[in-house]
C-alpha atoms as an extended CHARMM CRD file, in Angstrom:
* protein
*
        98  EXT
         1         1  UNK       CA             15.0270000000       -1.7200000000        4.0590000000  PROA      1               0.0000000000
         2         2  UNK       CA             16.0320000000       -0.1240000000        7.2510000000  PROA      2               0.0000000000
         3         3  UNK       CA             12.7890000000        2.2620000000        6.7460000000  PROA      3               0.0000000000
         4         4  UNK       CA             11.0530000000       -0.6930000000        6.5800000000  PROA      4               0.0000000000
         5         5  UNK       CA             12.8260000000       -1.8290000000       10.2840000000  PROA      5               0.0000000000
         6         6  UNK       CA             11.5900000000        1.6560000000       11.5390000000  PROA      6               0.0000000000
         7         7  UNK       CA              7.8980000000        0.4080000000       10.4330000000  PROA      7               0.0000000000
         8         8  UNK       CA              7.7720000000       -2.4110000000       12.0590000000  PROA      8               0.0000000000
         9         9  UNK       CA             10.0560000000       -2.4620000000       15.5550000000  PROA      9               0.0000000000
        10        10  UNK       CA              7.4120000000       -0.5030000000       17.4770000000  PROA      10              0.0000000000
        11        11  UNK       CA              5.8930000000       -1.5230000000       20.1870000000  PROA      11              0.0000000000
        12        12  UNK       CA              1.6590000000       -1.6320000000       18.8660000000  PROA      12              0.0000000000
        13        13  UNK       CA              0.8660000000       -4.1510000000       16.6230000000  PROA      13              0.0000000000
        14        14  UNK       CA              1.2880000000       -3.2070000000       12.7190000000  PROA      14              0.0000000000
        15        15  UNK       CA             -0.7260000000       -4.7230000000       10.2360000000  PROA      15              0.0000000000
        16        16  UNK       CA              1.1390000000       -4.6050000000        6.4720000000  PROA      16              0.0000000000
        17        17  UNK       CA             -1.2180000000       -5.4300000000        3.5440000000  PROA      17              0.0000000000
        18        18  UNK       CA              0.9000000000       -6.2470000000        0.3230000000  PROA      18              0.0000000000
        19        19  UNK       CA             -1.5000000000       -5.4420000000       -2.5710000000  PROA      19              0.0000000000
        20        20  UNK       CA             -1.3780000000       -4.5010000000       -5.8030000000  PROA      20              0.0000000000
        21        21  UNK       CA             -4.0530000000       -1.8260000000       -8.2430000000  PROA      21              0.0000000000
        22        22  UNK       CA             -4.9350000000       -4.6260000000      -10.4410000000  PROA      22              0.0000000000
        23        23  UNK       CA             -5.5010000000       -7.3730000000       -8.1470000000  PROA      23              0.0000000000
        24        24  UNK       CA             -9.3020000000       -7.7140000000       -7.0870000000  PROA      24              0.0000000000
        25        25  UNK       CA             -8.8790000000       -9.2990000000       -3.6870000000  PROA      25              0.0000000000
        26        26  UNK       CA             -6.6760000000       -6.4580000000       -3.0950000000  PROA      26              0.0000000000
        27        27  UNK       CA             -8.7090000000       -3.8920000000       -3.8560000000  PROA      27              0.0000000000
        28        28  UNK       CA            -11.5710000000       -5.8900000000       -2.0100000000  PROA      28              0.0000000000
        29        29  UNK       CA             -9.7790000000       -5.2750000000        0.9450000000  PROA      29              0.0000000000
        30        30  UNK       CA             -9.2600000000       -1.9700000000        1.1560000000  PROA      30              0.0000000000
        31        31  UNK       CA            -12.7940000000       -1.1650000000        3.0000000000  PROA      31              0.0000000000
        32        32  UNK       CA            -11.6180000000       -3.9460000000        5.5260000000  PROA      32              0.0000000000
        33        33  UNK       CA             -8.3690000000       -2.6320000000        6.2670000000  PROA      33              0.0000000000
        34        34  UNK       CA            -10.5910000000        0.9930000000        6.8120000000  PROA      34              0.0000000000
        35        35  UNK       CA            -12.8730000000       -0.4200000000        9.0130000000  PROA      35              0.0000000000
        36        36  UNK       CA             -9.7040000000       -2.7160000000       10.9130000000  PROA      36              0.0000000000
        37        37  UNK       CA             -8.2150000000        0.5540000000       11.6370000000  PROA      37              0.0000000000
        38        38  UNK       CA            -11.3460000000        2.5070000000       12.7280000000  PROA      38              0.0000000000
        39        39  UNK       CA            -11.5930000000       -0.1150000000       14.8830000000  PROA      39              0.0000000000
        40        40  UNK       CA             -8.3380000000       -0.2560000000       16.4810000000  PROA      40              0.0000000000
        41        41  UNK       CA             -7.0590000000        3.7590000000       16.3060000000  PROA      41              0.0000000000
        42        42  UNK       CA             -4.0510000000        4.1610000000       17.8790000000  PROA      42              0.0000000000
        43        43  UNK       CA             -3.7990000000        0.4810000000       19.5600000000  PROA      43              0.0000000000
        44        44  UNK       CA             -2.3540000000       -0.8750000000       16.2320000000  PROA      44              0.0000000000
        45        45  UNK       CA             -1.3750000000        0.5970000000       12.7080000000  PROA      45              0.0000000000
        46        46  UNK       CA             -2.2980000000       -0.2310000000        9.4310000000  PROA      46              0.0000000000
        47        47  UNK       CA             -0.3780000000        0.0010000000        6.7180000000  PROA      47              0.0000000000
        48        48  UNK       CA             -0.8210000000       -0.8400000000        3.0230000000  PROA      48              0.0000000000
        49        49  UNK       CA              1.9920000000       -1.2040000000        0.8610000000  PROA      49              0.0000000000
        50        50  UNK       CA              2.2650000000       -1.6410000000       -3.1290000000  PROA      50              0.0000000000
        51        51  UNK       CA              3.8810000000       -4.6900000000       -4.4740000000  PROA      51              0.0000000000
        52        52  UNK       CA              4.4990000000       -2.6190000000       -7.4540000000  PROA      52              0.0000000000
        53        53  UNK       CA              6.4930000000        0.1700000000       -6.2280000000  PROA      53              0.0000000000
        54        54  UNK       CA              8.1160000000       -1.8340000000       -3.2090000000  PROA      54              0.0000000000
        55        55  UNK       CA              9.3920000000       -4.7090000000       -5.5060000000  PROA      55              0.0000000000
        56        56  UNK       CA             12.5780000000       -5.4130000000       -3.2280000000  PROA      56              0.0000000000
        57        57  UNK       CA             10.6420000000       -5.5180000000       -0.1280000000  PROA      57              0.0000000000
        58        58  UNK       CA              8.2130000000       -7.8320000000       -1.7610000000  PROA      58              0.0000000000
        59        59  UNK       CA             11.0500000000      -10.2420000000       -2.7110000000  PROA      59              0.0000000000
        60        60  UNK       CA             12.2590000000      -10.0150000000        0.2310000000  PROA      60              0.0000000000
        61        61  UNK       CA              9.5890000000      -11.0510000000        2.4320000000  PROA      61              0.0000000000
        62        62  UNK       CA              8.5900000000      -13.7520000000       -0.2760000000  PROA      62              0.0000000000
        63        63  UNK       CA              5.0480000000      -12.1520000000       -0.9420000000  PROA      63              0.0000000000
        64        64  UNK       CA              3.5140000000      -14.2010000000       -3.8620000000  PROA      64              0.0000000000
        65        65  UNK       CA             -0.3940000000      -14.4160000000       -3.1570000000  PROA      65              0.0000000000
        66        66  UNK       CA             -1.8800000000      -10.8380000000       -3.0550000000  PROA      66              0.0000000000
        67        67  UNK       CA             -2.8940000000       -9.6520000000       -0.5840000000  PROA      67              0.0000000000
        68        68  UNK       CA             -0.5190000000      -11.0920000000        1.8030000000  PROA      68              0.0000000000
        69        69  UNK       CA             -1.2500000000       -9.4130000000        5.3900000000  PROA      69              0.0000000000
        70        70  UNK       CA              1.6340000000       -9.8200000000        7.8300000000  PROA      70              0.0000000000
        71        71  UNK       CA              0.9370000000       -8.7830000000       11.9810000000  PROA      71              0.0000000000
        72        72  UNK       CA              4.3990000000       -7.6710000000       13.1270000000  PROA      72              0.0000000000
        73        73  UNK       CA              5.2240000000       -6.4330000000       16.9050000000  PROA      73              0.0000000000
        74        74  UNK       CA              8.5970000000       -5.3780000000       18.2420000000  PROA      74              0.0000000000
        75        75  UNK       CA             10.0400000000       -6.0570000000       14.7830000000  PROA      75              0.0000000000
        76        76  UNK       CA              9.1830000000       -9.6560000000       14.8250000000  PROA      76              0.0000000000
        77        77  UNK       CA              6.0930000000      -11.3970000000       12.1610000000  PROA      77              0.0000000000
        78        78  UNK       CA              3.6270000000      -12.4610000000       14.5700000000  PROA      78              0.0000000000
        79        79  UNK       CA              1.2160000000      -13.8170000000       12.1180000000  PROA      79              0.0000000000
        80        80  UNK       CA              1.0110000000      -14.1180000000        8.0700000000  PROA      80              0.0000000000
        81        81  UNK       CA             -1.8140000000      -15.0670000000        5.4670000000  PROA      81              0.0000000000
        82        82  UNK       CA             -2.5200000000      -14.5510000000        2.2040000000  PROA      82              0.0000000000
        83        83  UNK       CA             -6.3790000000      -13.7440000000        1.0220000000  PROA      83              0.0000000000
        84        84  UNK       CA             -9.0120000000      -11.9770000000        1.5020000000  PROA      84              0.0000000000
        85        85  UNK       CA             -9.7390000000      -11.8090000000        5.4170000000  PROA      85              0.0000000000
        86        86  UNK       CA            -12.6670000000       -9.4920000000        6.9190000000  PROA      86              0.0000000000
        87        87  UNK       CA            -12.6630000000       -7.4950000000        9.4140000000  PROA      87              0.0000000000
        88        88  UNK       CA            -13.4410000000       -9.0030000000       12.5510000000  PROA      88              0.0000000000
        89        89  UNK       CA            -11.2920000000      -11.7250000000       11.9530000000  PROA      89              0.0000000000
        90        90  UNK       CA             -8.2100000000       -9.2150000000       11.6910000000  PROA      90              0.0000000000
        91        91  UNK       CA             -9.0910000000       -7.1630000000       14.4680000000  PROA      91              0.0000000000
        92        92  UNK       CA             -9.3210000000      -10.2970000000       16.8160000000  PROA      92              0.0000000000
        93        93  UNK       CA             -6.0830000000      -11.0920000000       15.5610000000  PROA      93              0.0000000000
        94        94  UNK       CA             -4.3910000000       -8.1800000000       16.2990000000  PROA      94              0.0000000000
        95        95  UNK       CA             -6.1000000000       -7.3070000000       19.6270000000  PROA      95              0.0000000000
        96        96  UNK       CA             -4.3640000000      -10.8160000000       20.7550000000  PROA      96              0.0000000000
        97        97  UNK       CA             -1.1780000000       -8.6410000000       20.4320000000  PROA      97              0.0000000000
        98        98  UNK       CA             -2.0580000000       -5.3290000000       22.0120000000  PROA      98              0.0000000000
């Protein structure tokens, strides 16, 4: 967990996408999150973790919908759906923290 407090307490915007190999909307988003972080570079991060291999976390955070995308800045959740989302719609929502 405390690697997971590194991830998150920085001071650009991080995007987390929960997802899972055999979930469909998951793996539907994976172009998104590519293009979300083209987008943004180094103004926000993007980072995709498995439900699979990250069980604790998962629990933890009370991820049951996959994906579940969660906007955290400074260590604190800013913003949290679960879904499909595309891209434009997650880059607005992130630039609104930058």
């Amino acid at each position: 967990m405390s690697k997971f407090g590194e991830l998150i307490d920085v001071s650009v915007p991080v995007l987390l996408d929960f997802f899972t190999d055999w979930s469909e909307e998951s793996n539907n988003m994976h172009a998104v999150l590519r293009d979300v972080a083209a987008a943004l570079g180094d103004k926000a991060k993007v980072i995709k973790i498995d439900v699979d291999k990250n069980k604790e976390l998962a629990e933890a955070l009370r991820v049951k919908g996959l994906p579940t995308l969660i906007i955290y800045k400074n260590g604190e959740m800013k913003w949290r759906q679960s879904g499909e989302q595309d891209a434009n719609t997650l880059i607005g929502l992130i630039q609104e923290y930058v």
